[in-house]
N, C-alpha and C positions, 0 to 999 in steps of 0.2 A: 724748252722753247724760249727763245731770247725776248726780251721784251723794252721800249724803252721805258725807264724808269726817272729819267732826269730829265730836268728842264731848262731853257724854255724847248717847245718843240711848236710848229705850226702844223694846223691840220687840217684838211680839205674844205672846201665849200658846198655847197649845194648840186648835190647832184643829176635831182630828177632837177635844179631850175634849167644847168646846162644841158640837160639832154634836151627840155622844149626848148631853149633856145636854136640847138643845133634840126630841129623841123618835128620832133617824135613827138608821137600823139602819147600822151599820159594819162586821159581821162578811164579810166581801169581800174577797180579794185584791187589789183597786182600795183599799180601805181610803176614805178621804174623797174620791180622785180617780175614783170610782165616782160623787158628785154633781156633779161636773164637769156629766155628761150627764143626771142623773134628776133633781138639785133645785138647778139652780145660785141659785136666790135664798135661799137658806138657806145657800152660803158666803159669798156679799155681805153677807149679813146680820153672819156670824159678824166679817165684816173689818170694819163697821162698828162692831161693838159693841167691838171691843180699840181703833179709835181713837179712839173716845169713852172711853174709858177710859182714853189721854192716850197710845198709843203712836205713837211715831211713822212705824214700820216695818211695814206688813203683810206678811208669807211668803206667800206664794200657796200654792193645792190640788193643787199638783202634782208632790210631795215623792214618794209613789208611782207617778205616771203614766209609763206607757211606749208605744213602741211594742208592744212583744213584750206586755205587757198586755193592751192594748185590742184589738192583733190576738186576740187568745183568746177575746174577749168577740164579735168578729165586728166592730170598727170596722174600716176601711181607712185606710191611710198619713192620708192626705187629711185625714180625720175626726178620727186623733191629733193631728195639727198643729190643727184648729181649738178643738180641747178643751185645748191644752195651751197655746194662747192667751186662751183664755178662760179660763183658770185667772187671768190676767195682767190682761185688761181689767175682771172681776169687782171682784179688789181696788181695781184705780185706778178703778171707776163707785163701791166704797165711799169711798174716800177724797175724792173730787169730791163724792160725797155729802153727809159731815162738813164738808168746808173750806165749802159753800158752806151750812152751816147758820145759825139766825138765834146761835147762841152758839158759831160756831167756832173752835176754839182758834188760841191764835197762835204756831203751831208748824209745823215743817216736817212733808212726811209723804211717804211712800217708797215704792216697791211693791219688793219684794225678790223673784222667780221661785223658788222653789224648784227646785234640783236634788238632789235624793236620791240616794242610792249604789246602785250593782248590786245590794246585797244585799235592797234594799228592796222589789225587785221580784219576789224568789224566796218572800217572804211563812213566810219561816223564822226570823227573827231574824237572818241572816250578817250585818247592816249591825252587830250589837255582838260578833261575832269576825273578820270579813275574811277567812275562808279560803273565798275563789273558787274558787280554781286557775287565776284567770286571769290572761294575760299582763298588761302596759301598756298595749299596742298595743290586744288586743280592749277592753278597759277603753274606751280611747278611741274605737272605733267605734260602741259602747253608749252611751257620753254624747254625740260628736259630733250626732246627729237632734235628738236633745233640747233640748240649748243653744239650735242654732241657730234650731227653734221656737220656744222661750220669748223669745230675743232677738227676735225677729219681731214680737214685740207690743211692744218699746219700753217693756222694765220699766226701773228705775232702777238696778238692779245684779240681780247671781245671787248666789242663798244656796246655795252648795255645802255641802252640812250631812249630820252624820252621817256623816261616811266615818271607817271604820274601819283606815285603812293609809296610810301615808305612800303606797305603790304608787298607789294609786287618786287620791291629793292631786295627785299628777305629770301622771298620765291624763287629767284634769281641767284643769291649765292647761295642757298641751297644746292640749287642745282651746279655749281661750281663747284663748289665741296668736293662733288663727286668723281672731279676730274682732276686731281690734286697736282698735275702740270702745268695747269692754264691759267693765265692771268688776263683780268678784265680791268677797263674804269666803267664806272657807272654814273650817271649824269640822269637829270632830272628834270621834267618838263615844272612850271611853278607857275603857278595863278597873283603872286605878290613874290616882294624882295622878302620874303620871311618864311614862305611856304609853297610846297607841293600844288601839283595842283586839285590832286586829292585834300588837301588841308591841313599835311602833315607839317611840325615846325621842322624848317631846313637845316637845324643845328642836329636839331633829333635823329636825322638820316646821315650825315656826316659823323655823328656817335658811331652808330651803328657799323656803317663801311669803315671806320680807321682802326677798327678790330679785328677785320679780316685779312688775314696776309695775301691773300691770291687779289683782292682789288689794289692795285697798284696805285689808281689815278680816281679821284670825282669831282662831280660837280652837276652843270647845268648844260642844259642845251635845248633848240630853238624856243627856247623864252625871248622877249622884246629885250632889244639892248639894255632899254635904261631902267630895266630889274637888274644887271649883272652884277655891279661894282656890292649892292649891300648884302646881295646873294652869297658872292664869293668872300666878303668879310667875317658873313657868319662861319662859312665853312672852313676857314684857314684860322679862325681861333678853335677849330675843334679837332684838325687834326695836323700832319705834318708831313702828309704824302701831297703829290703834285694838286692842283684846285686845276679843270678844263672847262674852258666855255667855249662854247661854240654857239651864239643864238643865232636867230635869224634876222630878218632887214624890219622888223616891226612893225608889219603887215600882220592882221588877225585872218585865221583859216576860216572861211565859211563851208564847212563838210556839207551843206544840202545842196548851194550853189556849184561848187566842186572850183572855189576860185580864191583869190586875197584880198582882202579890204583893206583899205584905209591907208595912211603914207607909210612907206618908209623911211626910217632911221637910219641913217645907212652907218653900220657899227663902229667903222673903222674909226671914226672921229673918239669912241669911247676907252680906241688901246691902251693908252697910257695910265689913264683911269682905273684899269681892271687890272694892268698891273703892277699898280704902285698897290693893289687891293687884296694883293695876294695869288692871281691869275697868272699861272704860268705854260702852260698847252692849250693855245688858242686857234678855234679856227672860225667857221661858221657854216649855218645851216641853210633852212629852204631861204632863195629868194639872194644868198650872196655867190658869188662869181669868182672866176679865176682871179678876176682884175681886184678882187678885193682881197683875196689870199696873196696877192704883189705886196698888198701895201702891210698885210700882217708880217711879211715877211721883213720889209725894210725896219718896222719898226722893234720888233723882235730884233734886227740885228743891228739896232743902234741908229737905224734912220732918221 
């Protein structure tokens, strides 16, 4: 499976923020991975329009999708597996799209699967504290279905994103192991520039993953900007594989309200910062836009 492994690379924005932009209702415990099944051409659309805007990485829609989900909604096994591949061929028909346009850039371009954390599926907020109460073990019987779905469809690596515990970081390549062709980054939700937001030290989880050969890429993601720069310092004195950030616009999730608070930050002012810091695969999460993946592009390319 080819995978990129160098850098710099950009990579996608927010993608359930562009689908509410473009009119879709989100309010769903499926969250985006709800159009999987009701508008899949309007997340095609969404992967098209961040690679026209010069990234080179699409995340796929299926950062919330579960079995245990979609079983609730009344899919069957069968039906999760083909929606959670379509999450996958969606992005690579956008990106086939772009490459094969009359002004296609001349740039590599990626499909990244998303794997989202247990917490994401409880549609409570736990993916930005980790307290499950679950083992490792169930951890990895939870992710196991999953992976080996998304790997099914022959993405370019797994975006394990947002886990909030070293615990779950572990569960995760576990389950990895098991498919010794596949390669992932794994990125980490954090409650401070020093830690998880489980409470683990963020040097301690970049130990960890810079011993695995199958994780390619780590780091952070939608954490508040102005955690990235001492985030990414700890973790590039620990290892010597790519560091990815992607946060969000530094807005706090309120999971009871089902909405954002407070300002944002809007990241882009922090590019140069994160990579003089060691930050080389940049993109961003809930709440940044096509228009902001412009500017990671320009500067990325000497802007």
């Amino acid at each position: 499976m080819p995978h990129p492994t160098t850098g710099p690379l950009v990579l996608d924005g927010g993608l359930a923020t562009e689908l509410a932009a473009r009119g879709y209702d989100l309010s769903d415990a499926l969250w985006s991975a709800r159009l999987l099944a009701d508008a899949p051409e309007a997340i095609e659309a969404v992967h098209r329009a961040y690679f026209e805007a010069g990234a080179n990485v699409a995340i796929t829609a299926s950062y919330q999708a579960s079995f245990e989900g979609f079983a609730a909604r009344g899919y069957s096994h069968s039906d999760t597996v083909r929606l959670l591949q379509q999450s996958v061929t969606l992005a690579q028909a956008a990106r086939d799209h772009v490459a094969a346009s009359a002004s296609a850039p001349a740039r590599d371009m990626w499909v990244a699967a998303s794997v989202g954390p247990y917490g994401a599926t409880l549609h409570d907020g736990s993916e930005y504290r980790g307290n499950y109460g679950l083992t490792e073990d169930a951890l990895v019987a939870f992710h196991r279905p999953r992976m080996e779905a998304l790997l099914g469809a022959g993405p370019d690596l797994l975006a394990c994103e947002t886990l909030p515990s070293l615990l779950e970081a572990r569960a995760v390549v576990r389950v990895l192991r098991e498919f010794p062709q596949a390669r992932a980054w794994v990125t980490f939700s954090c409650r401070d520039g020093a830690h998880t937001s489980a409470g683990d030290a963020i040097a301690e989880c970049a130990q960890m993953l810079h011993a695995e050969p199958q994780v390619v890429a780590m780091g952070v993601n939608c954490v508040d900007p102005v955690l990235v720069t001492p985030l990414v310092r700890t973790m590039a004195a620990e290892t010597s594989k790519p560091i990815v950030v992607y946060p969000n616009s530094g807005e706090l999730w309120n999971a009871a309200a089902r909405c954002w608070e407070g300002s944002a930050t809007r990241f882009t002012g922090y590019l140069h910062e994160w990579i003089d810091a060691g930050a080389t695969w940049i993109g961003g999460c809930c709440r940044t836009t096509p228009e902001d993946i412009r500017v990671v592009r320009a500067v990325v390319d000497g802007g």
